[in-house]
C-alpha positions in Angstrom: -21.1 -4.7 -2.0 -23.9 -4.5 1.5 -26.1 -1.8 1.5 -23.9 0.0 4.4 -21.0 0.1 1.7 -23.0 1.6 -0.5 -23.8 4.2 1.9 -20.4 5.3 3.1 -18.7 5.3 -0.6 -20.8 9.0 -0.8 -17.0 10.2 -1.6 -16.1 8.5 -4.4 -19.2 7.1 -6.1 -19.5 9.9 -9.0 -15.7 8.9 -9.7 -15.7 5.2 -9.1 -16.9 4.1 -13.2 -14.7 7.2 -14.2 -11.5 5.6 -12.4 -12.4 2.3 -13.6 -13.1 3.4 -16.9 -9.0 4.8 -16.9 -7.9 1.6 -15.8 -9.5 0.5 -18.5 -7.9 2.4 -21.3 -5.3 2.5 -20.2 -2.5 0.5 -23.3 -0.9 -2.2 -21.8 0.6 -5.3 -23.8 -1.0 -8.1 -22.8 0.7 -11.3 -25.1 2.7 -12.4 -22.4 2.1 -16.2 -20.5 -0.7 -15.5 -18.2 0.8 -16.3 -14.3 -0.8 -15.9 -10.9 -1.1 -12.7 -9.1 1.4 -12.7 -5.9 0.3 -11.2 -3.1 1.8 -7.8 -2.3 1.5 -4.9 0.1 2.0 -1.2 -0.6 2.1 1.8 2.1 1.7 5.7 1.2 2.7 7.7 4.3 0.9 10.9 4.9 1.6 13.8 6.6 -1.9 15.9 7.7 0.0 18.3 10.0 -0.5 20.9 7.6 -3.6 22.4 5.7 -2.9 20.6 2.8 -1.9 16.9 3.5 1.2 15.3 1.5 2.1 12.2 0.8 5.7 10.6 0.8 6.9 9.2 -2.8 10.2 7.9 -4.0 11.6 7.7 -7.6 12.8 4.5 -8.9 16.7 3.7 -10.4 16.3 4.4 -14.1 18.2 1.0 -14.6 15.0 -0.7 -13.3 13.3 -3.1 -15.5 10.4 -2.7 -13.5 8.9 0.8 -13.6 12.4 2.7 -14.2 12.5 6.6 -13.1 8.6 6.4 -11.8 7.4 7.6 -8.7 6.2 5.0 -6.3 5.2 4.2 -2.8 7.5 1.7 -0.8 6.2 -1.9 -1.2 6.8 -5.3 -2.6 5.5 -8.9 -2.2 4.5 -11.0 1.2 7.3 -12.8 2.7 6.3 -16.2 4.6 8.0 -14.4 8.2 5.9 -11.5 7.7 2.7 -12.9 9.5 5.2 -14.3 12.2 6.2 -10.6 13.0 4.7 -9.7 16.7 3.2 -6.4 16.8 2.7 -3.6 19.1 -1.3 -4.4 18.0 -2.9 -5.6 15.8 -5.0 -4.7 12.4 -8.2 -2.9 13.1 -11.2 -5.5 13.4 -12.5 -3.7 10.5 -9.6 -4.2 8.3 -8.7 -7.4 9.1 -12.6 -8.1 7.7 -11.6 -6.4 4.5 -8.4 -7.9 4.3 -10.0 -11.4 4.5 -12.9 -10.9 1.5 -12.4 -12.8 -1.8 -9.3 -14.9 -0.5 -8.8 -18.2 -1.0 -7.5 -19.1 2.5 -8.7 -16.5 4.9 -6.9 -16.6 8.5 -6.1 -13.6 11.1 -2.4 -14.7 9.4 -2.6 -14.2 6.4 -4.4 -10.9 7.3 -1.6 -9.0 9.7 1.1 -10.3 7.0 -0.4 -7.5 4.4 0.1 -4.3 7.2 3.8 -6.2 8.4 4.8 -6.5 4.7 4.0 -2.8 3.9 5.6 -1.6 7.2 8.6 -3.6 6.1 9.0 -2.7 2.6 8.5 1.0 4.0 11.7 0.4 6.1 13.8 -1.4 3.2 13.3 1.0 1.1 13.5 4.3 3.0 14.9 3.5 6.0 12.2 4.8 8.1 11.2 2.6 10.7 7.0 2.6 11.7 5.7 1.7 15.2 6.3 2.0 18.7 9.8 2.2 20.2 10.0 0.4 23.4 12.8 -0.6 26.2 13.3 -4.4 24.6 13.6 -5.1 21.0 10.8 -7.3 19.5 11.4 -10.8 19.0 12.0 -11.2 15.0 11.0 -14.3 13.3 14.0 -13.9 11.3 16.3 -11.4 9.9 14.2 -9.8 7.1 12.6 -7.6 10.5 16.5 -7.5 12.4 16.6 -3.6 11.7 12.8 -3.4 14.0 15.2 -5.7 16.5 18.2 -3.3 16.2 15.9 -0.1 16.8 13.5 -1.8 19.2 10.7 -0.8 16.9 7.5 -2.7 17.8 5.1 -2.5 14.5 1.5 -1.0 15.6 -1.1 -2.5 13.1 -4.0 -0.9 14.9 -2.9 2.8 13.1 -2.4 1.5 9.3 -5.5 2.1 7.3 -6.8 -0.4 4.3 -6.8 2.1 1.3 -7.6 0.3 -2.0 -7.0 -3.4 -3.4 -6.0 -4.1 -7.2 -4.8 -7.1 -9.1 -3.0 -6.8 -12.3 -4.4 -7.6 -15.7 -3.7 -11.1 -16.8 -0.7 -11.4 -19.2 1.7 -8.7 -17.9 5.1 -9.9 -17.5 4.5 -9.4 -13.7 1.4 -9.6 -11.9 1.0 -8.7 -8.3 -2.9 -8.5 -6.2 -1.9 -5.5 -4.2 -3.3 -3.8 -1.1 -2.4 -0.6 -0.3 -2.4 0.9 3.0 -1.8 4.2 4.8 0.2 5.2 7.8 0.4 8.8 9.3 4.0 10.3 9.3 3.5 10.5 13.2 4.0 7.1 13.3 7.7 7.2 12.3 9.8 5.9 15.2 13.3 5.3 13.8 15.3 6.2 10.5 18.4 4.7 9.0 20.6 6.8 7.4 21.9 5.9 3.9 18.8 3.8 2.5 18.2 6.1 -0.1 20.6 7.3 -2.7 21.9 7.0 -6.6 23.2 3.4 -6.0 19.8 2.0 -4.5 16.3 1.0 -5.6 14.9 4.6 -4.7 17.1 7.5 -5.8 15.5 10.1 -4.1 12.1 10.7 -1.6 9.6 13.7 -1.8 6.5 14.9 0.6 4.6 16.1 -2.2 0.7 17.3 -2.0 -1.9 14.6 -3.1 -2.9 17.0 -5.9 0.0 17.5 -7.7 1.6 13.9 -6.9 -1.3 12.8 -9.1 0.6 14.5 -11.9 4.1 13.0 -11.1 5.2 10.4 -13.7 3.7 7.3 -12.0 1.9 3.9 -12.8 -1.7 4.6 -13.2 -3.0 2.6 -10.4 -0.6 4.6 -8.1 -2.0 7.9 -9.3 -6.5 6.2 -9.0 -5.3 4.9 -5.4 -3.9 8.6 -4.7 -7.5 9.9 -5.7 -9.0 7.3 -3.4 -6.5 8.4 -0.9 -7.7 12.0 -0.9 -11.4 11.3 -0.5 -10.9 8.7 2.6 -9.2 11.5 3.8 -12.0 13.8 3.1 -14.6 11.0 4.8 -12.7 11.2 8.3 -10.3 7.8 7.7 -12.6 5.6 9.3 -11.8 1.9 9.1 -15.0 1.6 8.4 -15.1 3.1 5.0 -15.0 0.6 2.3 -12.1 -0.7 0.6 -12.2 -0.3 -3.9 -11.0 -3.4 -5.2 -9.9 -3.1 -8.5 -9.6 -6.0 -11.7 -9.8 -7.1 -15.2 -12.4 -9.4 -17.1 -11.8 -9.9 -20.3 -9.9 -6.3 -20.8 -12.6 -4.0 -18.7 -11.4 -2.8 -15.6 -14.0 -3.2 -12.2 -13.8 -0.9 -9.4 -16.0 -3.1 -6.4 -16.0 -2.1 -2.4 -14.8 -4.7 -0.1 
């Protein structure tokens, strides 16, 4: 963590050990084979029109083996077309440097597939569509994006915000390293009708304040990244602001800025 970082994390630094220290006790079985964290991307939308802003969640299919009958925010793992995806712009110099810290392989690549991937995942899973609709459909690199071709919904990266980064403990029967990123509910260009429903993987969708979606039945990560949500909202949104970056050693929890 610079000095700088230290400087802007004013917002969260009396809660940063306390968060960490819930992460922490939080019970979890850990016996399972230990397995590499894949990279995934999550986006909360966020409405601010109002004096209190809200954020969009969905509830999960009780039928789920994964998280059944939580609330979550639309995401899953990086697809290899994702970085291919061309934009309207691109991620804000800022995040792209945040994006890039503690990876193996950094590139501007691997960087602009996190944003694309929760953009994505956002439209899979709710049928909303976020970017700029033009004339001419973007030119899809294949046909996990063909609904952005269909709607002529370019992507714009330079609007999604880097919220928080957490990898899951070892020995969980799925382990993801997870970014999460913000959008404003302005930034809605298109919706398809029918995405959300009994039958699929989100059963219903809710604008819900940040304070009392903390208190929804949700993963705890979901409900420490909503926290951090609510304070980068309270320091302005700045892509500037650094990014908590959440893991495990040996069973204690770390909250570090990026």
């Amino acid at each position: 963590m610079t000095n700088d970082s230290a400087i802007k994390d004013t917002a969260t630094k009396d809660l940063a050990q306390l968060w960490a220290e819930r992460m922490t006790k939080v019970e979890r079985d850990q016996s399972f084979p230990d397995s590499e964290p894949r990279d995934a991307a999550t986006l909360m939308l966020i409405d601010r029109s109002g004096a209190t802003p809200k954020v969009l969640l969905g509830r999960r299919h009780a039928s789920h083996k994964f998280m059944p009958g939580k609330f979550v925010f639309p995401g899953g793992r990086i697809e290899p077309l994702d970085r291919l995806m061309p934009a309207a712009s691109e991620p804000h110099p800022e995040m792209q440097k945040k994006l890039l810290e503690r990876v193996a392989e950094p590139s501007a690549g691997f960087a602009r597939a996190f944003p694309l991937a929760a953009v994505r995942e956002m439209a899979e899973e709710t049928g909303l569509l976020l970017g700029v609709k033009r004339d001419s459909a973007p030119q899809v690199p294949g046909d996990i994006w063909a609904d952005f071709a269909k709607a002529a919904v370019h992507p714009d990266l330079a609007n999604v915000h880097f919220i928080a980064r957490a990898i899951t403990p070892p020995r969980r029967p799925k382990r993801f390293d997870a970014r999460f990123f913000t959008a404003d509910a302005s930034a809605v260009a298109h919706k398809i009708e029918g995405i959300v429903g009994p039958q699929s993987e989100l059963i219903e969708l809710v604008w819900v304040p940040i304070e009392e979606a903390t208190k929804l039945d949700m993963p705890t990560i979901t409900g420490i990244v909503l926290e951090e949500l609510a304070a980068r909202v309270e320091a302005g949104m700045g892509h500037d602001l650094p990014v908590p970056y959440y893991f495990m050693v040996e069973k204690q929890f770390f909250r570090e800025l990026l």
